[in-house]
N, CA, C and O atoms as CSV, one atom per row, in Angstrom:
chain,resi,resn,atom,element,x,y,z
A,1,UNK,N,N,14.854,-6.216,-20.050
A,1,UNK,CA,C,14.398,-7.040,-18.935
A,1,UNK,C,C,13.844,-6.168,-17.806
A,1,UNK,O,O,12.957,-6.582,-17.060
A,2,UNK,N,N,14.389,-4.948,-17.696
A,2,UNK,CA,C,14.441,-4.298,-16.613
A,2,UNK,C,C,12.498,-3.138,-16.905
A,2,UNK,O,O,11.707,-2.552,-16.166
A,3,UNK,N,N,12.617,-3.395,-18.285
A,3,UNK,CA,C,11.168,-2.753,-18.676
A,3,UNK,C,C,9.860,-4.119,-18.088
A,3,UNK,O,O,9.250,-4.165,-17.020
A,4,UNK,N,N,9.842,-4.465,-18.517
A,4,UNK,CA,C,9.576,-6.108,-18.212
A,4,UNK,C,C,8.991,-6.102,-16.836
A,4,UNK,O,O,7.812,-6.249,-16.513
A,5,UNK,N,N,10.292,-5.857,-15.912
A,5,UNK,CA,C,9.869,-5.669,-14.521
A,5,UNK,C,C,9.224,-4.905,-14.171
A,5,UNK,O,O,8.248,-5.250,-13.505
A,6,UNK,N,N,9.464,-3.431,-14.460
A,6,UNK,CA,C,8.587,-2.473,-14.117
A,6,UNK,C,C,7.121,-2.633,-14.803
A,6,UNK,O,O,6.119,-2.104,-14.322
A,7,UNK,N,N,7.113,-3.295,-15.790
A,7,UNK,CA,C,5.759,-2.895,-16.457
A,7,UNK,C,C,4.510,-3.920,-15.270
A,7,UNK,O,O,3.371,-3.803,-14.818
A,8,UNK,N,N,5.744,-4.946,-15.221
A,8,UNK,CA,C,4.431,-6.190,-14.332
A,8,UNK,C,C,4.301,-5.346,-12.691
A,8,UNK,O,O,3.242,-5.119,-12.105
A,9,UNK,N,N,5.509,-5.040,-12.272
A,9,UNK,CA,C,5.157,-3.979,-10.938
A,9,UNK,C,C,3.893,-3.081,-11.131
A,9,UNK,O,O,2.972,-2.890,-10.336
A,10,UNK,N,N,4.032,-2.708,-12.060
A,10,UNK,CA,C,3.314,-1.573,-12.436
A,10,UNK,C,C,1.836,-1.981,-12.722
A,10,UNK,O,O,0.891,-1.205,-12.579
A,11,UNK,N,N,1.742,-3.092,-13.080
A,11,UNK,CA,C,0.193,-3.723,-13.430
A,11,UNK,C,C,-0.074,-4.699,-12.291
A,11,UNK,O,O,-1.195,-5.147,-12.047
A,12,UNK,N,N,1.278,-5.064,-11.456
A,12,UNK,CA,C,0.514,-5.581,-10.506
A,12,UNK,C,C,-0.174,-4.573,-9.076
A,12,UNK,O,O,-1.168,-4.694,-8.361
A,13,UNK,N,N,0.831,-3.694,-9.152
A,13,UNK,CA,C,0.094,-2.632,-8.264
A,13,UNK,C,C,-1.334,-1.929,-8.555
A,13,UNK,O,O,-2.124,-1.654,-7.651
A,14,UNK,N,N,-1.600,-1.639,-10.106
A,14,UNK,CA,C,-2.864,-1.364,-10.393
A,14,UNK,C,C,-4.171,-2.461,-9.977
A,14,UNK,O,O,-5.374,-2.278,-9.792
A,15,UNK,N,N,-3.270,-3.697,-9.933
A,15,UNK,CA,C,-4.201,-4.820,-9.746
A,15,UNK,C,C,-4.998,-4.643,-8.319
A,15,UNK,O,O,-6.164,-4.764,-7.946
A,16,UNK,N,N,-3.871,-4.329,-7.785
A,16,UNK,CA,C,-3.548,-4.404,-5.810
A,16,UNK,C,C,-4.703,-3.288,-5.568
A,16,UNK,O,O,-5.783,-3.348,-4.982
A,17,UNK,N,N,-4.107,-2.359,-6.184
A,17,UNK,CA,C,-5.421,-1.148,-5.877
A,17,UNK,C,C,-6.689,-1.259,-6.409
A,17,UNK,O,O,-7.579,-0.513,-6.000
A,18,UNK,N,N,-6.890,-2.047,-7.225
A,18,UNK,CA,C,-8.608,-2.105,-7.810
A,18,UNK,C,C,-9.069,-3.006,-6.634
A,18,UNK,O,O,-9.795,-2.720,-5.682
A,19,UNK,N,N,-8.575,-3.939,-6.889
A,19,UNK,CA,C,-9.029,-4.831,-5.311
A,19,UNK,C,C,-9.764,-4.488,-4.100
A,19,UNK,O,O,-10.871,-4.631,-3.581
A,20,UNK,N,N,-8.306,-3.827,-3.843
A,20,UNK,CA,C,-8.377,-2.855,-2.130
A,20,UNK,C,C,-9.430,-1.919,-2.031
A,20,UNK,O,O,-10.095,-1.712,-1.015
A,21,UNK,N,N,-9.610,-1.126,-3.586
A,21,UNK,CA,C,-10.677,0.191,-3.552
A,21,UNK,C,C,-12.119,-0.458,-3.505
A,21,UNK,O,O,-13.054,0.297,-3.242
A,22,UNK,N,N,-12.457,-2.230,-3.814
A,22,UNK,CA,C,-13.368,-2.902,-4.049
A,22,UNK,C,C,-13.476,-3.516,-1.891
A,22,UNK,O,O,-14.275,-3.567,-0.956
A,23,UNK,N,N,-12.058,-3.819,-2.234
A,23,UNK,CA,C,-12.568,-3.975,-0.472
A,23,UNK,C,C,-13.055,-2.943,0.517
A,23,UNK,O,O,-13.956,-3.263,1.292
A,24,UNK,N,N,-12.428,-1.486,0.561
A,24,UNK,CA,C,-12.860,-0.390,1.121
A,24,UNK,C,C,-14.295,-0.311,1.439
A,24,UNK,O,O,-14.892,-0.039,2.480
A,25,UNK,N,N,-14.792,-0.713,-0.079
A,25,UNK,CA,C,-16.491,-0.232,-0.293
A,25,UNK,C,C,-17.290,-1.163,0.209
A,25,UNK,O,O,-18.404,-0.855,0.631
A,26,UNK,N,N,-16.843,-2.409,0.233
A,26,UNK,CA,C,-18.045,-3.453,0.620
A,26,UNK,C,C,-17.206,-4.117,1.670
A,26,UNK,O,O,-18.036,-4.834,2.230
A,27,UNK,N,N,-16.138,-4.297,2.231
A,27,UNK,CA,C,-15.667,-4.620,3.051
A,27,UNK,C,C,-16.288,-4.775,4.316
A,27,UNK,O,O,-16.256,-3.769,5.025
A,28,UNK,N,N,-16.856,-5.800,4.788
A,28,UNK,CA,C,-18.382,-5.610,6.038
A,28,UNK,C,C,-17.325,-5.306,7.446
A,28,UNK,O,O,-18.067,-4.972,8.369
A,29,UNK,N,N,-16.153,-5.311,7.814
A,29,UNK,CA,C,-15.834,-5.237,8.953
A,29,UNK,C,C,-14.695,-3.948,8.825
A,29,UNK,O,O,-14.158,-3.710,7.744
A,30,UNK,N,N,-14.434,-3.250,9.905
A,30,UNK,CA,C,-13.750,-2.481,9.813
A,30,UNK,C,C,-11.930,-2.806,9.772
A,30,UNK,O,O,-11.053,-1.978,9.526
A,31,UNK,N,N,-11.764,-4.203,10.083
A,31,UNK,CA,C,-10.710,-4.644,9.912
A,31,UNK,C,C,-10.671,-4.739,8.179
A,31,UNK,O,O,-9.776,-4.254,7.487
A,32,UNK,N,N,-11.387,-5.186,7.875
A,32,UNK,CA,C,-11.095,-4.947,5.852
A,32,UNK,C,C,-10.892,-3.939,5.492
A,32,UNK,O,O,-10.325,-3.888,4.401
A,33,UNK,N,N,-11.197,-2.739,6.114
A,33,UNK,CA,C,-11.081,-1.526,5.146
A,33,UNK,C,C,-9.837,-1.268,6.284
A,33,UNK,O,O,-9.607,-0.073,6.101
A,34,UNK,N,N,-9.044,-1.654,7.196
A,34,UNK,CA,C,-7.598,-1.290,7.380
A,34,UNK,C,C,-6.775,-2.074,6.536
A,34,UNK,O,O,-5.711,-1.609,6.127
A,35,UNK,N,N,-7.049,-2.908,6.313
A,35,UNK,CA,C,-5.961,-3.957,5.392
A,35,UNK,C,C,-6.121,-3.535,4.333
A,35,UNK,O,O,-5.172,-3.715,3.570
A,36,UNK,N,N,-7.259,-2.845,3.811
A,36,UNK,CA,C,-7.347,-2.412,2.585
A,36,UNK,C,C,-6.539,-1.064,1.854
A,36,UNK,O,O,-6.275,-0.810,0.679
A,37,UNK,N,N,-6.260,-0.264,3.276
A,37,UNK,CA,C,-5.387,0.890,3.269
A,37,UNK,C,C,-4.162,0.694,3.224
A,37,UNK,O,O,-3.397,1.412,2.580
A,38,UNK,N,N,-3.700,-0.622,4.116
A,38,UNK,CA,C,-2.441,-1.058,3.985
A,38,UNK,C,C,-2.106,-1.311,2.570
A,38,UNK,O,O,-1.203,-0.666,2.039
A,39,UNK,N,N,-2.846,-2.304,1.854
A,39,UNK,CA,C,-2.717,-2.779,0.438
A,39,UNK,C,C,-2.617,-1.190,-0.169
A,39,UNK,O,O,-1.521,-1.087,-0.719
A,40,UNK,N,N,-3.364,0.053,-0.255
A,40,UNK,CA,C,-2.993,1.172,-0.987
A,40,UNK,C,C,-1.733,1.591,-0.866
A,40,UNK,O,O,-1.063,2.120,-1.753
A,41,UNK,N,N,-1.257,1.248,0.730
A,41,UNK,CA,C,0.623,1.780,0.598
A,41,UNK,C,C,1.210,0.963,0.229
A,41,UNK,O,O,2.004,1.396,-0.606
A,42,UNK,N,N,1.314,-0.203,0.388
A,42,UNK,CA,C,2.210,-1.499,-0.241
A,42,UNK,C,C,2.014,-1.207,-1.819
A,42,UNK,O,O,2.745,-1.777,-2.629
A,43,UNK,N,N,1.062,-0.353,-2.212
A,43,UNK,CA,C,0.852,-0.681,-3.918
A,43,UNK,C,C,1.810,0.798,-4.005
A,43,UNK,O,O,2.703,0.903,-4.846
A,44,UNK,N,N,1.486,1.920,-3.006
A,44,UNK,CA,C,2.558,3.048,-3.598
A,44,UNK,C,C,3.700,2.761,-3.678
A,44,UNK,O,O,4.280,2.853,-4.760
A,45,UNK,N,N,4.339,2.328,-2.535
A,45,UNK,CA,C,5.685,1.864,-2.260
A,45,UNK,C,C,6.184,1.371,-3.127
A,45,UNK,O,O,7.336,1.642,-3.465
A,46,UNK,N,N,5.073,0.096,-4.002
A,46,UNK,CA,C,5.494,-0.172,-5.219
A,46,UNK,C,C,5.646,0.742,-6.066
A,46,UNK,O,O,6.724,0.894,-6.642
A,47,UNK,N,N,4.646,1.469,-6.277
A,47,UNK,CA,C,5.137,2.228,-7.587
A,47,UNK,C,C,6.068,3.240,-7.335
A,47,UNK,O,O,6.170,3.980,-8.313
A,48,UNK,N,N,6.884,3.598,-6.270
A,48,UNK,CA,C,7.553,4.557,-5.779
A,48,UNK,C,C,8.959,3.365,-6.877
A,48,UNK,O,O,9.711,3.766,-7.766
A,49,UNK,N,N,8.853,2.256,-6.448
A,49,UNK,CA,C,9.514,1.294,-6.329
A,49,UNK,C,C,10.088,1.049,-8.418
A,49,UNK,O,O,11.163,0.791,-8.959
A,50,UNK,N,N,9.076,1.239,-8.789
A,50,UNK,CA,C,8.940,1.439,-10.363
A,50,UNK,C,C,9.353,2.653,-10.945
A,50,UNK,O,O,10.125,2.641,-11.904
A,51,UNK,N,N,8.846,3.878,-10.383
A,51,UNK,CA,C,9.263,4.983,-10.426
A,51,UNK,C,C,10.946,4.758,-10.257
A,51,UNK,O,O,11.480,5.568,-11.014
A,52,UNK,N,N,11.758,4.123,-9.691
A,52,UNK,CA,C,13.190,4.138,-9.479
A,52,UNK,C,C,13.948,3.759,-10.793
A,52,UNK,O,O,14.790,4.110,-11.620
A,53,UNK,N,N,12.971,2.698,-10.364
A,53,UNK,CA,C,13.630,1.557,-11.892
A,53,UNK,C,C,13.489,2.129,-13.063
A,53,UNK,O,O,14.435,1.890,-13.814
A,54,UNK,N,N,12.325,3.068,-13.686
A,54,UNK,CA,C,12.328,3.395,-14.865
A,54,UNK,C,C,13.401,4.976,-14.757
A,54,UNK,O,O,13.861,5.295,-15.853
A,55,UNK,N,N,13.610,5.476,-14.125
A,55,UNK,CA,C,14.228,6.554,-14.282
A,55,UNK,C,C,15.924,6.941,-13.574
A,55,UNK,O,O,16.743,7.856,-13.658
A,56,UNK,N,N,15.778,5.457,-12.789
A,56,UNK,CA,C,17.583,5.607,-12.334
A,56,UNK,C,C,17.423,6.109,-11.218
A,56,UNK,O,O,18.267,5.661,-10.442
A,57,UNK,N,N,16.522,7.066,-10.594
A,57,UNK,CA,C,17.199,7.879,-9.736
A,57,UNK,C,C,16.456,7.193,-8.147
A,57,UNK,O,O,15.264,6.954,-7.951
A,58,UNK,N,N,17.478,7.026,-7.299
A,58,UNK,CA,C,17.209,6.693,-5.751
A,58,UNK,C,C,16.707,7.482,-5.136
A,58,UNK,O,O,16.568,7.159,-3.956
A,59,UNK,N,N,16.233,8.726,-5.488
A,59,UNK,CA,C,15.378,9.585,-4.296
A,59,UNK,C,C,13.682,8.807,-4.117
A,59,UNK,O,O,12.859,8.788,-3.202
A,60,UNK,N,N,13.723,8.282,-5.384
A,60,UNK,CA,C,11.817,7.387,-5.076
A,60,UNK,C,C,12.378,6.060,-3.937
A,60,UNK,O,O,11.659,5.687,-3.010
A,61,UNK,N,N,13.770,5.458,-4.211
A,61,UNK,CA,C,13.391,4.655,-2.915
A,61,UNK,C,C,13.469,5.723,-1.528
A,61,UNK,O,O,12.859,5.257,-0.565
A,62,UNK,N,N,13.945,6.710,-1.345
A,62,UNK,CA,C,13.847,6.956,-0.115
A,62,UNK,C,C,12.603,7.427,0.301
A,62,UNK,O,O,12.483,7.569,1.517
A,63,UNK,N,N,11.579,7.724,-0.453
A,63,UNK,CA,C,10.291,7.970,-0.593
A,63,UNK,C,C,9.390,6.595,-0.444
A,63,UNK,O,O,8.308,6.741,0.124
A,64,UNK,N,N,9.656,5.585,-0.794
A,64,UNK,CA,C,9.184,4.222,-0.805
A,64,UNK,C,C,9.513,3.467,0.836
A,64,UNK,O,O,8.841,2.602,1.398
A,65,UNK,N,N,10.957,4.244,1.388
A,65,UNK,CA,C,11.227,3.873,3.064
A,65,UNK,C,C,10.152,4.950,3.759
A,65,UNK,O,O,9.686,4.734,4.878
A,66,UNK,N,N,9.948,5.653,3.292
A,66,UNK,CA,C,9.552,6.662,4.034
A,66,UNK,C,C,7.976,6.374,4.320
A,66,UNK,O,O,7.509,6.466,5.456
A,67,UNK,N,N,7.087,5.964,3.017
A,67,UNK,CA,C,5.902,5.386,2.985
A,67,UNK,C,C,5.779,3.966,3.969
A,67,UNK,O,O,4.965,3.713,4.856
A,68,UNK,N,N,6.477,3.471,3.646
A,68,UNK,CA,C,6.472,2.242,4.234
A,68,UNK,C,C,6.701,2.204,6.037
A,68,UNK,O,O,6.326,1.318,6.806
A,69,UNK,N,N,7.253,3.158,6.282
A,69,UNK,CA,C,7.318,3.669,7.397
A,69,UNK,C,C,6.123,3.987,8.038
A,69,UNK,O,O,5.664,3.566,9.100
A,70,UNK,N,N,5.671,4.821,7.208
A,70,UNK,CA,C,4.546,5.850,8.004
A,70,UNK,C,C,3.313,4.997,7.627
A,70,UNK,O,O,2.236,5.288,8.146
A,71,UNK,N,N,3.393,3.998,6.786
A,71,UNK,CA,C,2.052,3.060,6.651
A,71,UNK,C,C,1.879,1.699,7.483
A,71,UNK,O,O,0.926,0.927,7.374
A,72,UNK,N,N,3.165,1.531,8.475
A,72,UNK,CA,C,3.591,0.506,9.525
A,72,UNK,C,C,2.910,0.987,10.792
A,72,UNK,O,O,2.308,0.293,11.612
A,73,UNK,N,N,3.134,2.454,10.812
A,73,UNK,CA,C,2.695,2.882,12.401
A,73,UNK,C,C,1.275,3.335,11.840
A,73,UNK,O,O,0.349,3.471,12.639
A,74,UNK,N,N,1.150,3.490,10.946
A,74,UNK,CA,C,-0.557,3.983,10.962
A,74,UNK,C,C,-1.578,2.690,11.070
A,74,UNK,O,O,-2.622,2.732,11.720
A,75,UNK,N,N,-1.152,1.612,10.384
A,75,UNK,CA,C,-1.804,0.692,10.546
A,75,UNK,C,C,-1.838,0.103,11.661
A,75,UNK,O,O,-2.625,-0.808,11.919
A,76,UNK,N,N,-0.772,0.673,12.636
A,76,UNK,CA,C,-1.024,-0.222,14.157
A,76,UNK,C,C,-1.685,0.567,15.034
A,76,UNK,O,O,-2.189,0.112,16.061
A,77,UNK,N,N,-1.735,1.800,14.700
A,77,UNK,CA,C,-2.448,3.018,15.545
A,77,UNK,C,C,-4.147,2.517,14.945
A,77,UNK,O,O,-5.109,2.494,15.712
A,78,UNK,N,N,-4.232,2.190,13.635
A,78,UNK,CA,C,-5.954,1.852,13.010
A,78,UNK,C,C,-6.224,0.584,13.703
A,78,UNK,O,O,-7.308,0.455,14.272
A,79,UNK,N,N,-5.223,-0.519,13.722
A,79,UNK,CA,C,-5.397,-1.751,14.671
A,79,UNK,C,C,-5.844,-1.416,15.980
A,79,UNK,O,O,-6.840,-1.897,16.521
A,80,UNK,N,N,-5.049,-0.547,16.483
A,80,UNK,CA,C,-5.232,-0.550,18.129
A,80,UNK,C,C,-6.858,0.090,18.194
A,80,UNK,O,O,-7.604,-0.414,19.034
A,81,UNK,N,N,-7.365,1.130,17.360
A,81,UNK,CA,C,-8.195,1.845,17.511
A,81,UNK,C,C,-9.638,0.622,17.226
A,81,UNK,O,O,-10.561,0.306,17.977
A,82,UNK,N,N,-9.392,0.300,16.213
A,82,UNK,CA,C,-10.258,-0.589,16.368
A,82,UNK,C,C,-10.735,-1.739,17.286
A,82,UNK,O,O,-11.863,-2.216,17.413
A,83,UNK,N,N,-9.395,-2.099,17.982
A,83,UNK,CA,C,-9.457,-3.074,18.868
A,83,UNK,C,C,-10.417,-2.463,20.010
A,83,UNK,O,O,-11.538,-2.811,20.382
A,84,UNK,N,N,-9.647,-1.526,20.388
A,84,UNK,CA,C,-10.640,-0.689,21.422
A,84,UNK,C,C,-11.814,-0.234,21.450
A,84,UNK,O,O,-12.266,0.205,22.508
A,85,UNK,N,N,-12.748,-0.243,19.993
A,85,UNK,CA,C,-13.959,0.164,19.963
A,85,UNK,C,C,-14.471,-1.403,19.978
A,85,UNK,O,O,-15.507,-1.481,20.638
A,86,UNK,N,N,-14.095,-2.541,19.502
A,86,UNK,CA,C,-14.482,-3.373,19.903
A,86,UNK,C,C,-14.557,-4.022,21.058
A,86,UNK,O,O,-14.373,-5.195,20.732
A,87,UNK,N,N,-14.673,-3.995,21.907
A,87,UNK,CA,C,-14.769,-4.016,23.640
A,87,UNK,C,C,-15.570,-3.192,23.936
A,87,UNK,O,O,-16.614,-3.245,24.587
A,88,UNK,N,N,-15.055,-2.417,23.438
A,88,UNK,CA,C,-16.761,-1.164,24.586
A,88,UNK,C,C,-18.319,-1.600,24.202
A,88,UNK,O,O,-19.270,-1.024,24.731
């Protein structure tokens, strides 16, 4: 069961990233290609997240807090930045 899970994590994150790498490129506003970066860490995190499950060991979740972390404040630092070029 537990293969099962990882395999659909695992294909749904590949999913997540073909997407996102499709939004990056044609994405007409610069707000798409931040959400689109977000979607690349939400898909690592996942597979950090898969990486656990198939091998037992908890050091990928602390790697998966750690991403998730640093992809929370980056995306609000890319929010803010953008906000601000929009006004000028």
């Amino acid at each position: 069961m537990i293969a099962l899970a990882n395999f659909l994590l695992v294909i749904g994150a590949l999913i997540a990233i073909a997407m996102a790498t499709y939004r990056i490129v044609q994405g007409p506003q610069h707000a798409d290609r931040i959400v689109a970066l977000d979607i690349f860490l939400a898909a690592a995190v996942a597979l950090c997240v898969a990486a656990s499950l198939h091998t037992g060991r908890t050091v990928f979740l602390d790697v998966a807090i750690g991403l998730a972390l640093v992809g929370f404040v980056a995306t609000i630092g890319w929010a803010r930045l953008v906000d601000k070029g929009a006004g000028s």
